[in-house]
Residue frames as qw, qx, qy, qz and C-alpha x, y, z in Angstrom:
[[0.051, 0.217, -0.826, -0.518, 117.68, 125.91, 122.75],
 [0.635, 0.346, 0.320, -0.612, 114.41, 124.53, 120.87],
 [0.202, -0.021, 0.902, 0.382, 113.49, 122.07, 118.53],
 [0.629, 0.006, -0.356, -0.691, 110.38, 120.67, 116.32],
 [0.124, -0.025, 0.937, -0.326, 107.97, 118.56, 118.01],
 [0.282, -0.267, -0.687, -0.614, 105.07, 116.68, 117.08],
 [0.226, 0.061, 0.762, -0.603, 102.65, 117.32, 119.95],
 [0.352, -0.437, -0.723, -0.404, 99.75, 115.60, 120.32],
 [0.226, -0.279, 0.226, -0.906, 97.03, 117.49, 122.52],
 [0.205, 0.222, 0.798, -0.522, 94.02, 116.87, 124.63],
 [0.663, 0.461, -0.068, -0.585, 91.81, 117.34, 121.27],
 [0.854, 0.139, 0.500, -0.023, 93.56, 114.65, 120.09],
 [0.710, 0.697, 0.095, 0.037, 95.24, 116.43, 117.62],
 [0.761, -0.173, 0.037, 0.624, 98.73, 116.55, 116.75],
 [0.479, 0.839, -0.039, 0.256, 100.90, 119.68, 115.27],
 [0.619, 0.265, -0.249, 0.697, 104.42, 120.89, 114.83],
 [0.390, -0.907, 0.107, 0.115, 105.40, 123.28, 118.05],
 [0.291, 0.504, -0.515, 0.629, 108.77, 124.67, 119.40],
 [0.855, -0.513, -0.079, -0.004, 109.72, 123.06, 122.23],
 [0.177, -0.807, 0.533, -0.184, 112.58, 123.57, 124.51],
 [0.717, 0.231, -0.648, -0.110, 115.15, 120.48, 123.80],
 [0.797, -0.566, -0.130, -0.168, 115.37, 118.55, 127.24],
 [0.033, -0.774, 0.555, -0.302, 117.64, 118.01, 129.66],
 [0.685, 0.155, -0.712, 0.010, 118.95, 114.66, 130.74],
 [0.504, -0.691, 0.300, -0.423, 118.22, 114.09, 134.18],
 [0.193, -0.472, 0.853, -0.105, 119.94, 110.94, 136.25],
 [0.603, 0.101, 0.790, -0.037, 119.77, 107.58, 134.32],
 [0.574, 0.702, 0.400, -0.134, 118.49, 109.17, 131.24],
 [0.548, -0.076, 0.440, 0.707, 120.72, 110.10, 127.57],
 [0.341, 0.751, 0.204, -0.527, 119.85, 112.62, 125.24],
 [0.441, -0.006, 0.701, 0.560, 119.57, 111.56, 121.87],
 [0.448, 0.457, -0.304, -0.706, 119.26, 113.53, 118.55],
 [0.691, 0.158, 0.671, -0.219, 116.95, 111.52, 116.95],
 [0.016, 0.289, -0.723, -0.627, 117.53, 110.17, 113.41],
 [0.318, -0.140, -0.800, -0.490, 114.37, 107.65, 113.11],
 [0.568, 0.023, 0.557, -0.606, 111.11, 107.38, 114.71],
 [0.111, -0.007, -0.980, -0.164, 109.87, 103.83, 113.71],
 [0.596, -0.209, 0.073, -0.772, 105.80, 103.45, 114.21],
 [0.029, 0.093, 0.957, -0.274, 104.07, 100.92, 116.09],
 [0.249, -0.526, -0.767, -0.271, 100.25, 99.79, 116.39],
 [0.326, -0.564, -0.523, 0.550, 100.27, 101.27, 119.70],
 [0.078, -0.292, 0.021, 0.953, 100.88, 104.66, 118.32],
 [0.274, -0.091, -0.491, -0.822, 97.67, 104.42, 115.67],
 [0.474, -0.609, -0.612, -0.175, 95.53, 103.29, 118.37],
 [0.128, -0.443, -0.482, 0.745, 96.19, 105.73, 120.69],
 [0.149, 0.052, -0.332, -0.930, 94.87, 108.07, 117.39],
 [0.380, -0.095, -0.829, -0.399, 92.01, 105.71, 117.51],
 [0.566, -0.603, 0.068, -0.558, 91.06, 106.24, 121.25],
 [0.862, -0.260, -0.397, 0.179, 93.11, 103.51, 123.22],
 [0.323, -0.895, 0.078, -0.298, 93.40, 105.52, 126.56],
 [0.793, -0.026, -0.174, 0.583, 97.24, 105.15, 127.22],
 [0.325, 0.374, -0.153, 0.855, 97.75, 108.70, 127.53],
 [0.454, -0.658, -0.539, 0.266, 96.63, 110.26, 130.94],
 [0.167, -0.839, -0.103, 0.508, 98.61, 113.77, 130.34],
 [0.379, 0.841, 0.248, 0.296, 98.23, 116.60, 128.00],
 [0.691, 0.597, -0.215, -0.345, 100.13, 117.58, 125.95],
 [0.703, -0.387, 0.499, 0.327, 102.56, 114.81, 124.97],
 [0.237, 0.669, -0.544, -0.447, 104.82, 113.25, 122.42],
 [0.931, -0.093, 0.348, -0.065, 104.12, 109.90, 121.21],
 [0.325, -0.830, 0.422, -0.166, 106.52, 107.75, 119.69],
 [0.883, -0.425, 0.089, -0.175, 107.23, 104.56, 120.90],
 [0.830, -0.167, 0.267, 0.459, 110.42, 103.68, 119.83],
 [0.372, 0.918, -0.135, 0.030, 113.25, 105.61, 117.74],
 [0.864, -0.051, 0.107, 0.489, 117.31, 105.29, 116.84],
 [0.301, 0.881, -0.119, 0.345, 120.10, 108.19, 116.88],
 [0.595, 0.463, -0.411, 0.513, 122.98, 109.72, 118.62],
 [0.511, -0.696, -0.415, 0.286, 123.60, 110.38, 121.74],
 [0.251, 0.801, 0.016, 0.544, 123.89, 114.06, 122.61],
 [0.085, -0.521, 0.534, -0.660, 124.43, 114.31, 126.24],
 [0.539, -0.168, -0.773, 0.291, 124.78, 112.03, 129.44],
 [0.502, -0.668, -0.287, -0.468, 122.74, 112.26, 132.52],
 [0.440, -0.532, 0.616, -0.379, 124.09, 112.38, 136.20],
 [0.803, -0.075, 0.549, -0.221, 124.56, 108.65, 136.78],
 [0.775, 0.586, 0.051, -0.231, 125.36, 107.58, 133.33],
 [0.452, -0.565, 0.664, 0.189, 128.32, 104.95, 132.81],
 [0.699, 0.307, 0.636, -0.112, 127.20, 103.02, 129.88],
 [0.531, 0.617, 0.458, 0.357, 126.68, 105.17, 127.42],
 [0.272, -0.483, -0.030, 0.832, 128.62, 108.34, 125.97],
 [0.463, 0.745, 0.026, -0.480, 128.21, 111.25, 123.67],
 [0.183, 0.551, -0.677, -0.452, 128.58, 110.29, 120.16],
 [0.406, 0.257, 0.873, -0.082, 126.62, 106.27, 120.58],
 [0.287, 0.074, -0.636, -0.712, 124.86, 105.21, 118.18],
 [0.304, 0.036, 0.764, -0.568, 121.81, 104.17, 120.13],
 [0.320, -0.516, -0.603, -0.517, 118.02, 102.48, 119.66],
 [0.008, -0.099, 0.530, -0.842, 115.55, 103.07, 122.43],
 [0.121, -0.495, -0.833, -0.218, 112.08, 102.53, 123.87],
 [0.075, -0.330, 0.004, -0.941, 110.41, 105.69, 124.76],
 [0.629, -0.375, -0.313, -0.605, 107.10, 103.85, 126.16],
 [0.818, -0.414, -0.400, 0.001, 108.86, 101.99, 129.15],
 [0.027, 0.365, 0.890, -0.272, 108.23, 102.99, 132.09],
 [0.029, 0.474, 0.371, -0.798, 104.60, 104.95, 132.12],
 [0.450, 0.610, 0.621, 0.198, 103.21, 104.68, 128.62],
 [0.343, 0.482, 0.232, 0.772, 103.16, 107.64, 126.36],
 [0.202, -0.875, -0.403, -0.178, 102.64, 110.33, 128.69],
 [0.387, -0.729, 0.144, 0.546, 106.06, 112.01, 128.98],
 [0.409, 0.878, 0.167, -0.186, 106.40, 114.79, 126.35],
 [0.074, -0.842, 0.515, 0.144, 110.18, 114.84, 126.75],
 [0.467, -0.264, 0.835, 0.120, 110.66, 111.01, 125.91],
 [0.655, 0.641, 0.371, -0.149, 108.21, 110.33, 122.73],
 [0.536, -0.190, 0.488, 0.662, 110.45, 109.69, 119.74],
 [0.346, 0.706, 0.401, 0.470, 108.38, 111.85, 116.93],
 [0.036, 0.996, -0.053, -0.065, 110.44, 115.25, 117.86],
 [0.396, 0.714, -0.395, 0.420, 114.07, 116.16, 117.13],
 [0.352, 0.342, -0.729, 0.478, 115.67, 115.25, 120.23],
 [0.729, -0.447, -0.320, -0.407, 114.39, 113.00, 122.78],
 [0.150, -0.397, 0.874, -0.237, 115.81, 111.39, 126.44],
 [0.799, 0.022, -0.599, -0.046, 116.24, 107.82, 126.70],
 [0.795, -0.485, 0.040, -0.362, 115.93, 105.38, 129.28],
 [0.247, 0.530, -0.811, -0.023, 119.03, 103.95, 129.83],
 [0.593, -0.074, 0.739, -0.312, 117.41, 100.59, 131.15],
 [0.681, 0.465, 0.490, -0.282, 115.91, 100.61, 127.84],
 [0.200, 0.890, -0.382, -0.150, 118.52, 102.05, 125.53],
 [0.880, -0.197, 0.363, 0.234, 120.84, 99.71, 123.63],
 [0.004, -0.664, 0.449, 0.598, 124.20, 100.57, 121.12],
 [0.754, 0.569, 0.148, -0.293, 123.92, 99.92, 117.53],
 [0.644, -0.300, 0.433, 0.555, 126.91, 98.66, 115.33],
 [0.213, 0.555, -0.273, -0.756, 128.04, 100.52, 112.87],
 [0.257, -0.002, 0.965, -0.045, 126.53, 97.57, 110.72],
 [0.126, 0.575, 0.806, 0.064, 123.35, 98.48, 111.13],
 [0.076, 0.268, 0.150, 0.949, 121.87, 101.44, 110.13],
 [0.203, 0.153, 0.543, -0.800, 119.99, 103.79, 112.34],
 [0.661, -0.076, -0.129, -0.736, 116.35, 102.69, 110.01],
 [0.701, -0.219, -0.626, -0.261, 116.60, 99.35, 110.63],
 [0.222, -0.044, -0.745, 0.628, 117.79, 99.34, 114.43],
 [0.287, -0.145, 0.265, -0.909, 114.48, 101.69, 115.04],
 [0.692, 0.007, -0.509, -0.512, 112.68, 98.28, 114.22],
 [0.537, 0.195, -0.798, 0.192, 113.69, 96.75, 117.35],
 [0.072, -0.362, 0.577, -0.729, 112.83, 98.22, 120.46],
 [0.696, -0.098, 0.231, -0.673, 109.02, 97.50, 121.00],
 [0.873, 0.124, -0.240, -0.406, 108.56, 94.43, 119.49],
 [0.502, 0.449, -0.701, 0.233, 111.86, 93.06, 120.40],
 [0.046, -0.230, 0.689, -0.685, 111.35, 93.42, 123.59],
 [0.732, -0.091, 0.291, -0.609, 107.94, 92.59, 123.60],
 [0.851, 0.243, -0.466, -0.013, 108.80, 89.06, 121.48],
 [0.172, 0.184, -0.790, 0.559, 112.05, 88.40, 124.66],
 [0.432, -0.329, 0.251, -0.801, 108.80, 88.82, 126.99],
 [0.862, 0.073, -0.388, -0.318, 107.02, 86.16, 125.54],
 [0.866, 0.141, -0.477, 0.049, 109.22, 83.68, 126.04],
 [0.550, 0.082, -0.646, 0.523, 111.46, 84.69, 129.41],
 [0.279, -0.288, 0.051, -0.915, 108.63, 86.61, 130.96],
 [0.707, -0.039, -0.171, -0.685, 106.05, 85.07, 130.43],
 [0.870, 0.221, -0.437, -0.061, 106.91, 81.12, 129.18],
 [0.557, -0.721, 0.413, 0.001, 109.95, 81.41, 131.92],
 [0.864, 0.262, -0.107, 0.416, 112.71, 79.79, 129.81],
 [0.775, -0.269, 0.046, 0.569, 116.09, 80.47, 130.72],
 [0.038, 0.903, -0.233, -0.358, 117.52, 83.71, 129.45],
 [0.647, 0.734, -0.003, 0.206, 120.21, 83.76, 127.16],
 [0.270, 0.714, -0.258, 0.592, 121.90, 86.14, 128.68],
 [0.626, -0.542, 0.499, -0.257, 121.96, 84.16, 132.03],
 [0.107, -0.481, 0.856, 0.154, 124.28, 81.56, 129.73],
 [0.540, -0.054, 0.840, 0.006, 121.61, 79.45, 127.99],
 [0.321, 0.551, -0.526, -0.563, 122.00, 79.95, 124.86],
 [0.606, 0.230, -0.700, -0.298, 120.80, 77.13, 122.57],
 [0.401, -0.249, 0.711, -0.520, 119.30, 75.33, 126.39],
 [0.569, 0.131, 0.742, -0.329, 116.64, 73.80, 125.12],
 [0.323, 0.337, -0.739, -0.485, 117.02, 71.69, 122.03],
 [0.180, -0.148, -0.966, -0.109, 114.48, 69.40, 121.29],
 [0.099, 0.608, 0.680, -0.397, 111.59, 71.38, 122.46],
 [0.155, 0.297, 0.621, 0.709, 109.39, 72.63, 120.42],
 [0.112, 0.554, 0.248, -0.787, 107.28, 76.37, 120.14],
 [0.316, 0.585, 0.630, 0.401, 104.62, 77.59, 117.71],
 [0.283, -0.183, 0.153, 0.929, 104.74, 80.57, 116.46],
 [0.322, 0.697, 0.565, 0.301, 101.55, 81.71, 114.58],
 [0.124, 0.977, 0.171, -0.003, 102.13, 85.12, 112.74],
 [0.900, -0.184, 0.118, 0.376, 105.13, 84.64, 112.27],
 [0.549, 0.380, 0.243, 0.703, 105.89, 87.18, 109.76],
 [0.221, -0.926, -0.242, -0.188, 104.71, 90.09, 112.07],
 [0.140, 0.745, -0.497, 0.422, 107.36, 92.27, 113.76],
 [0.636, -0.469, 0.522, -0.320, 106.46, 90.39, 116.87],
 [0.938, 0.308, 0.139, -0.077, 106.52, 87.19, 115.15],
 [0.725, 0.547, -0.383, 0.166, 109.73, 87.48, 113.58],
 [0.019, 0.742, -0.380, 0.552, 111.30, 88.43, 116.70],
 [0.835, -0.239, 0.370, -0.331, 109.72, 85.91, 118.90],
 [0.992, 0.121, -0.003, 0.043, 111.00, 83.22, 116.47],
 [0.354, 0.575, -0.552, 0.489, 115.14, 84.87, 116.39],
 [0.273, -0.716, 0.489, -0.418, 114.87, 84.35, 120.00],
 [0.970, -0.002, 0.240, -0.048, 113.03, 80.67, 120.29],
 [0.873, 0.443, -0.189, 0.084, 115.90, 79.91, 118.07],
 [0.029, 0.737, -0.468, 0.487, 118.73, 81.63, 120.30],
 [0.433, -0.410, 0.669, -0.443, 117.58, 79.73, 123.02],
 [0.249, -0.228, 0.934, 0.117, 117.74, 76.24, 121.17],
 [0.464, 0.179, 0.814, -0.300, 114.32, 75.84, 120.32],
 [0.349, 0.121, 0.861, 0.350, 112.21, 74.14, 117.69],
 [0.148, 0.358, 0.223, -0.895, 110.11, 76.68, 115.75],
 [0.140, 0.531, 0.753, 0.361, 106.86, 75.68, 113.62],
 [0.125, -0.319, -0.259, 0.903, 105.14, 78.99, 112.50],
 [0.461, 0.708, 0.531, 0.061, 102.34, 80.09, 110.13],
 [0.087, 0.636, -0.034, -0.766, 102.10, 83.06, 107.79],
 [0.582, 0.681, 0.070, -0.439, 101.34, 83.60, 104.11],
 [0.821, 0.132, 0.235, 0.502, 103.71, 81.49, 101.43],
 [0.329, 0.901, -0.110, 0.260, 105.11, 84.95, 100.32],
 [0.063, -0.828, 0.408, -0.379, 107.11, 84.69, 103.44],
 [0.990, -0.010, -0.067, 0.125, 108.25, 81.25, 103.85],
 [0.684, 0.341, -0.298, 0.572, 111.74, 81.51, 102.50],
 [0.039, -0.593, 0.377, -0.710, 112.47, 84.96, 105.21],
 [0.722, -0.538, 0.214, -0.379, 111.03, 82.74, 107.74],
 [0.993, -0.033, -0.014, 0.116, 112.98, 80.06, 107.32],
 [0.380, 0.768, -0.146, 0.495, 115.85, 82.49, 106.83],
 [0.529, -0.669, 0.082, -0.515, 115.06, 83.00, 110.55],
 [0.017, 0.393, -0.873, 0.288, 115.41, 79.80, 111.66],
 [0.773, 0.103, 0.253, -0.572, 111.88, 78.18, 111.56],
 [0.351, -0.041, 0.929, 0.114, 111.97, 74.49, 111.19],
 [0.201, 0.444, 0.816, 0.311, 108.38, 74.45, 109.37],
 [0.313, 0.265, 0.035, -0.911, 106.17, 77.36, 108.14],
 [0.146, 0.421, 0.893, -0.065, 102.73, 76.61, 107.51],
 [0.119, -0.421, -0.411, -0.800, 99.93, 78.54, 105.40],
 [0.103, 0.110, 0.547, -0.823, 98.34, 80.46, 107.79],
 [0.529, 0.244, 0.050, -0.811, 95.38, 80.65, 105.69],
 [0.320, 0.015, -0.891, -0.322, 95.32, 76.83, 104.56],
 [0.688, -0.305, -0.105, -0.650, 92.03, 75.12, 105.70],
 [0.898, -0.342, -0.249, 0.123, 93.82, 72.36, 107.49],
 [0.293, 0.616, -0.537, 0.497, 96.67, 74.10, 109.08],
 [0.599, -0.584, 0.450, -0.313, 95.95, 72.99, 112.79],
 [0.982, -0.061, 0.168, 0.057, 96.44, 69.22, 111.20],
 [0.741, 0.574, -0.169, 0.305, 99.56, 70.46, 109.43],
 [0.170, -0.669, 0.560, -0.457, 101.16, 71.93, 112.83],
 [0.900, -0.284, 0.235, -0.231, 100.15, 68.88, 114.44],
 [0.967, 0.112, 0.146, 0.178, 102.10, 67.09, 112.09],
 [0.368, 0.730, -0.253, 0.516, 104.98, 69.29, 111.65],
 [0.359, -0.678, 0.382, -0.516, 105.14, 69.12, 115.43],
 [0.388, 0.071, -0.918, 0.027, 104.38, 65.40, 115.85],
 [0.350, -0.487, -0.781, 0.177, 101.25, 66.24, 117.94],
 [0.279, -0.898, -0.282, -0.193, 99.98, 68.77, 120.32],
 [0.438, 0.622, -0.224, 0.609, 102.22, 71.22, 121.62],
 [0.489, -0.262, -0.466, 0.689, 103.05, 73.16, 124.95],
 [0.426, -0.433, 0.181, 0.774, 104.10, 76.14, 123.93],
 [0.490, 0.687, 0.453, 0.288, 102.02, 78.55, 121.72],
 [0.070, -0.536, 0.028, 0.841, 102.89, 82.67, 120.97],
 [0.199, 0.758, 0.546, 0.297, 100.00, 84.23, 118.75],
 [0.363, -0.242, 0.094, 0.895, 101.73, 86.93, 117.73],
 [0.125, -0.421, -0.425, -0.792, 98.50, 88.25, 115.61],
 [0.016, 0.237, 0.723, -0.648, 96.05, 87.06, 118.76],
 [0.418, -0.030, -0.227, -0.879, 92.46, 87.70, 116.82],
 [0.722, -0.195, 0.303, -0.591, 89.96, 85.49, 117.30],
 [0.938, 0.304, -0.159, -0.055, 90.79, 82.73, 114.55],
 [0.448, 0.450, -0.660, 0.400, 94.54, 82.55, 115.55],
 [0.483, -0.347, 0.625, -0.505, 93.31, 82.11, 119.93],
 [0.883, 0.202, -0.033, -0.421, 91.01, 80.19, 118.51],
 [0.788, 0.430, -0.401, 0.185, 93.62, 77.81, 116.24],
 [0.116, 0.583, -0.701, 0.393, 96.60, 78.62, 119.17],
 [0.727, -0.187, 0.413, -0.516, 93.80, 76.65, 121.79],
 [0.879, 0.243, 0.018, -0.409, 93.28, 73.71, 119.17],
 [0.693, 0.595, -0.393, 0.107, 96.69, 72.78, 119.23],
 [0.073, -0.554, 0.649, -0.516, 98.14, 73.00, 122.19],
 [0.570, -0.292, -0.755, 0.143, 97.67, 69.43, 124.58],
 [0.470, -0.782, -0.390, -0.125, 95.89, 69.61, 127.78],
 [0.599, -0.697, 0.002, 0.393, 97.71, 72.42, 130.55],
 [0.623, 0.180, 0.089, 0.756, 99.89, 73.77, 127.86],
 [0.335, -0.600, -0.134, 0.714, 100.76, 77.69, 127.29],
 [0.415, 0.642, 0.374, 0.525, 99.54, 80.46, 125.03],
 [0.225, -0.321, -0.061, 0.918, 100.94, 83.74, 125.10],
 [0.229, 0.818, 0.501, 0.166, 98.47, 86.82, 123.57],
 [0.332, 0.132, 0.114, 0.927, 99.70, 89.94, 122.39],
 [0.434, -0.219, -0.171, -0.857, 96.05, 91.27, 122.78],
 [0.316, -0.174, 0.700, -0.617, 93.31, 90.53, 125.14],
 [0.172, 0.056, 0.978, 0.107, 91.72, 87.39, 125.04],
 [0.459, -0.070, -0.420, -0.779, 88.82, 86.63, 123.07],
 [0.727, -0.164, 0.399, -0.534, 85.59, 85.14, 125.18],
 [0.979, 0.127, -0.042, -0.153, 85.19, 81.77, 122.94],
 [0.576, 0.422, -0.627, 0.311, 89.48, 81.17, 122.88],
 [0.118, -0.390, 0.698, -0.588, 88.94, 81.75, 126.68],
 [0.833, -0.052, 0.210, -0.510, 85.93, 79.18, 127.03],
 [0.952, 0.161, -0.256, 0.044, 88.03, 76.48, 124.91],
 [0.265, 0.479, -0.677, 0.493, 91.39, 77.32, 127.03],
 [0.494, -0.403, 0.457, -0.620, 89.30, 76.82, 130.09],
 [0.892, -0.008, 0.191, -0.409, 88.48, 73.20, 128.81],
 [0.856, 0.286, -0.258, 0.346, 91.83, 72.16, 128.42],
 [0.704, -0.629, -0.020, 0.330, 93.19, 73.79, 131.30],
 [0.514, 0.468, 0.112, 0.710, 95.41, 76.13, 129.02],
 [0.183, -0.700, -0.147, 0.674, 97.06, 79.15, 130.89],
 [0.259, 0.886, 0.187, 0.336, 95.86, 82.28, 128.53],
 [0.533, -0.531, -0.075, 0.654, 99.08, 84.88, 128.89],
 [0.056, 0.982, 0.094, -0.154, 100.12, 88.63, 128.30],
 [0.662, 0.551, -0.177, 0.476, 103.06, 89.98, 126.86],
 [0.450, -0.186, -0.303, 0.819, 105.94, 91.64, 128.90],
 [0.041, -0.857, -0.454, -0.240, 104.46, 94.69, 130.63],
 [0.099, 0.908, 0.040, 0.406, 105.04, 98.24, 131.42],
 [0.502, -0.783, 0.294, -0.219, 106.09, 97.48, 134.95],
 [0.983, 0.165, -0.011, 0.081, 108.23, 94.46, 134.03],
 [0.056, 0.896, -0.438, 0.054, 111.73, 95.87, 134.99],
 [0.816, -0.346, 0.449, -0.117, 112.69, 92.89, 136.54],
 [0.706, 0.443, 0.445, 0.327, 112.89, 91.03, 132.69],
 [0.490, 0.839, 0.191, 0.140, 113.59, 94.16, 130.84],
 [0.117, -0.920, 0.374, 0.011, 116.71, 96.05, 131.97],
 [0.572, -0.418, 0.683, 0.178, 118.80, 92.81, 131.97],
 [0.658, 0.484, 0.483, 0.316, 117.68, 91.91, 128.14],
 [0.263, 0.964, 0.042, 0.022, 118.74, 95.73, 127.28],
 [0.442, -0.785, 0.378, 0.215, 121.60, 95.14, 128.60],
 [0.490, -0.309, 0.766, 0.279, 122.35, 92.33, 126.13],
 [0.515, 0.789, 0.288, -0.174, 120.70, 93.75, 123.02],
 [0.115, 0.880, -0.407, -0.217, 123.86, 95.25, 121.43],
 [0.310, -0.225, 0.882, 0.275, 126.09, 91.92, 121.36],
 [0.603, 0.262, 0.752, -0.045, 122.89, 90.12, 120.29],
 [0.516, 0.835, 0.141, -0.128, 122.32, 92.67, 117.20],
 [0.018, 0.816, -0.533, -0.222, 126.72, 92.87, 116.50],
 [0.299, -0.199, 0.892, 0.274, 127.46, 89.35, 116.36],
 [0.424, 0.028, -0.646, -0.634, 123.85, 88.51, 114.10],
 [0.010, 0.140, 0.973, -0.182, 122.06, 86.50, 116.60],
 [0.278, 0.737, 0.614, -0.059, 119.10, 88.39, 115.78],
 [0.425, 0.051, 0.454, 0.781, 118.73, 90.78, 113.14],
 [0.362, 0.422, 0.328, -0.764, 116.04, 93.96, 112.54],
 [0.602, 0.287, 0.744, -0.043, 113.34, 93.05, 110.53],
 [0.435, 0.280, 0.516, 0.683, 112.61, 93.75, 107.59],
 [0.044, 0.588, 0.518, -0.620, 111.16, 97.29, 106.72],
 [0.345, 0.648, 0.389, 0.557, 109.67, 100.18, 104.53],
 [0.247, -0.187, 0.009, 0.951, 111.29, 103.45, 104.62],
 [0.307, 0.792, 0.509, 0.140, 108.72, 105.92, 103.94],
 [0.510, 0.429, 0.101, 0.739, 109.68, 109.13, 102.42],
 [0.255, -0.288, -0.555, 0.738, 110.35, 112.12, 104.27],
 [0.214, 0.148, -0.154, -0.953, 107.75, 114.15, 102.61],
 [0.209, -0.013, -0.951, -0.227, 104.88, 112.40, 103.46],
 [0.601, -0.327, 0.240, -0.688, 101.47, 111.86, 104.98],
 [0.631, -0.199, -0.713, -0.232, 100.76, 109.38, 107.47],
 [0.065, -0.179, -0.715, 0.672, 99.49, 110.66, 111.25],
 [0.457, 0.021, 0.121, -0.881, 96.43, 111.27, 112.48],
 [0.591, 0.002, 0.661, -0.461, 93.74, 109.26, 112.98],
 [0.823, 0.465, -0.133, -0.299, 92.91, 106.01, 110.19],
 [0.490, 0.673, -0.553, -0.046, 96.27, 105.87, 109.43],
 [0.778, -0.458, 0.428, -0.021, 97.51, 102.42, 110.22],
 [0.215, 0.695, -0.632, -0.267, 100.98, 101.88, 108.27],
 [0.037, 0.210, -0.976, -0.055, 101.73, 98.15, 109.61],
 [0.597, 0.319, 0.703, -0.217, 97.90, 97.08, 108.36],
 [0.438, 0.622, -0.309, -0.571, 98.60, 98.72, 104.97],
 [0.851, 0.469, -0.032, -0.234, 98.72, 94.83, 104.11],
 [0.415, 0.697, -0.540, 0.224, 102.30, 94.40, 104.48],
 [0.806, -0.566, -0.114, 0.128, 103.89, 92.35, 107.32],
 [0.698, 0.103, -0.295, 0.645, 107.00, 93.94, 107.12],
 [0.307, -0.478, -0.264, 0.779, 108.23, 97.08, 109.71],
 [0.051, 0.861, 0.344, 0.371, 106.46, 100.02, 108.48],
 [0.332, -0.684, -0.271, 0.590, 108.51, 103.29, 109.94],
 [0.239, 0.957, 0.060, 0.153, 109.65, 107.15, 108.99],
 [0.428, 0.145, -0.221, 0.864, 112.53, 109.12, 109.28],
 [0.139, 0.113, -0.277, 0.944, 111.53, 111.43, 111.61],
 [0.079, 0.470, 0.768, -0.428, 107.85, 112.65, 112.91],
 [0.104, -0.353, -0.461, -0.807, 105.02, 114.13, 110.35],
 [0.416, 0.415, 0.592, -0.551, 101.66, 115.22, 110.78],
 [0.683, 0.541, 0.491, -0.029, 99.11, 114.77, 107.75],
 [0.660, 0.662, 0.074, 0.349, 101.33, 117.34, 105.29],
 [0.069, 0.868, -0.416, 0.262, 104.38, 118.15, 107.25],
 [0.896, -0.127, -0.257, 0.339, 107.53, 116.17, 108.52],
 [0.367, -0.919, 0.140, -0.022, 109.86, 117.13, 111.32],
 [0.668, 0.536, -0.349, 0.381, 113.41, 117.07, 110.05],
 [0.730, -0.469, -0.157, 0.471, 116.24, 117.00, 112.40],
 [0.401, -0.234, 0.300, 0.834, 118.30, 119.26, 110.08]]
C-alpha cells in the first residue's frame, strides 16, 4: 500500500512522492491523518535551522486524525480514536515515517492524546507543540506541582507573567498557570484583551505601551518571580529581566539574547529553556492527561486559521504564524508551493 508524501530532501526541497504507508512498530499507532497544523519550527527548518540530520524526511511537527492500526505493545489506544499527536518528540524531524505533512503517519504513543468528539480534528492539531511546550514552562522548567499529580488550583495567590500572551505558546502557558491556581498578568496587543481574559488572565497589558514594565509592576504589586516570554526577542528578555526582583525566574522560548543575559546576571536571574526533546521524564505523564484536560474544558485549542486546501504556503519565506496574526495558523493536510496532499 502507498500514499502521498511531502518529502523534503537533502536540496532542501520538498515534493509530492509515493511512499509506502508505514507500519506501526511497538509503542507506536498509525494514524490517517486529517490535519497537519504548522509550527515556526517547520519554516525554520526551510530557513536553514539544522534540526534535520537525515535525508530524505517528512516534516511536520504536529497533526490530528484517526487511528488506523495499533502497534505490538499498545493498550491505550484503538483503531477508530480520534487522536492529536507530536511527531517531533523524540529525535527532531528526522524520521520520514512520523512527520505529519503525508497521508498517514505513526504516532508516539507517549505523545499521542484522544480528542472528544467536541473538538474537531482542526482545532485539536493546535495543541501538541505548543501545548506541551507551554506545560514545560511551568512543570519543567519553573517546577510547580503538576496537575496531574493532584494540584490543581495549588498555588493561589502567586503570581506569573506572561508576556506574549496571545501567541500559541502564550495562550497555552496562561490555561495552565491558571489550572494550577495561579495569578496571570500578561501583555499583548488590545485586539486581544477580551480572548485573554477569556483565558483566565487577571490583567493584560499593552505590550507595546511605553510604560508597560510600570504597569506590570503595578498590576502585580511589584517585582515578580516568575516570568515566561513566550515571544523571547530582545525587547521582551529585555522587559522579562526588568521586572522580575532579584533571583527570580525567566523562562525563554529562544536563546538568550547577550544584553538580557548581562542584566539577568546582575540580578542573579536564572535565564531558562523550554521543555526539551529528551524531556520524557515531564512529557509522557502530561500526555497522559491531555484528553481529560481538553473534554472537561480546562484548557481549550487556540484559536486558528484554516487555510484552504488549494493553496500555497511551503517552501522557503513562507512563515504563516508571522503573517501578523497571533492566532494558530495551520492546513488540512501537507502542500508544496501549488499542490496539496489530500487524504482522499
Amino acid at each position: 500500500m502507498s500514499q502521498l508524501a511531502l518529502v523534503y530532501g537533502a536540496d532542501l526541497k520538498q515534493t509530492v512522492q509515493s511512499q509506502p504507508i508505514p507500519e506501526p512498530s511497538n509503542g507506536f499507532v498509525q494514524v490517517r491523518v486529517e490535519v497537519a497544523a504548522f509550527n515556526p519550527v517547520d519554516y525554520k527548518i526551510y530557513d536553514g535551522l539544522p534540526l534535520v540530520q537525515k535525508y530524505p524526511t517528512v516534516l511536520g511537527g504536529e497533526g490530528a486524525g484517526e487511528v488506523t492500526k495499533i502497534g505490538p505493545g499498545v493498550t491505550k489506544f484503538k483503531v477508530g480514536d480520534r487522536v492529536t499527536f507530536m511527531a517531533y518528540l523524540p529525535g527532531g524531524p528526522n524520521d520520514k515515517e512520523r512527520g505529519a505533512f503525508q497521508q498517514y503517519a505513526l504516532a508516539d504513543v507517549r505523545f499521542t492524546a484522544k480528542i472528544p468528539n467536541s473538538i474537531d480534528y482542526d482545532s485539536a492539531s493546535s495543541f501538541p507543540v505548543n501545548g506541551n511546550t507551554a506545560a514545560g514552562e511551568l512543570y519543567g522548567q519553573l517546577k510547580f506541582t503538576e496537575p496531574w499529580l493532584g494540584a490543581e488550583g495549588a498555588y493561589k495567590g502567586e503570581k506569573i507573567v506572561i508576556l506574549g500572551g496571545s501567541s500559541s505558546v502564550g495562550s497555552y502557558t496562561i490555561q495552565f498557570a491558571v489550572l494550577s491556581g495561579l495569578e496571570v498578568i500578561t501583555t499583548s496587543s488590545p485586539a486581544h484583551f477580551d480572548y485573554l481574559k477569556s483565558l483566565g488572565a487577571t490583567a493584560v497589558i499593552d505590550r507595546s505601551a511605553p510604560d508597560a514594565a510600570a504597569q506590570i509592576l503595578a498590576a502585580a504589586g511589584g517585582p515578580v518571580k516568575y516570568v515566561v516570554d513566550a515571544i523571547s526577542l530582545q525587547p521582551t528578555q529585555l522587559l522579562g529581566v526588568e521586572i522580575l526582583q532579584h533571583k527570580g525566574k525567566l523562562v525563554l522560548v529562544l536563546p538568550t539574547e547577550p544584553s538580557a543575559k548581562t542584566a539577568a546576571e546582575a540580578k542573579d536571574i536564572s535565564l531558562l529553556g523550554g521543555v526539551g526533546h529528551d524531556n520524557f521524564y515531564f512529557s509522557e505523564p502530561f500526555w497522559n492527561s491531555v484528553g481529560s484536560y481538553l473534554e472537561r474544558g480546562a484548557v481549550t485549542p487556540n484559536r486558528i486559521t484554516v487555510l484552504p486546501r488549494r493553496t500555497t504556503f511551503m517552501g522557503r519565506g513562507f512563515r504563516p504564524s508571522q503573517a501578523g496574526e497571533s492566532e494558530r495558523h495551520k492546513a488540512r493536510h501537507a502542500t508544496t508551493r501549488d499542490e496539496v496532499v489530500c487524504p482522499y
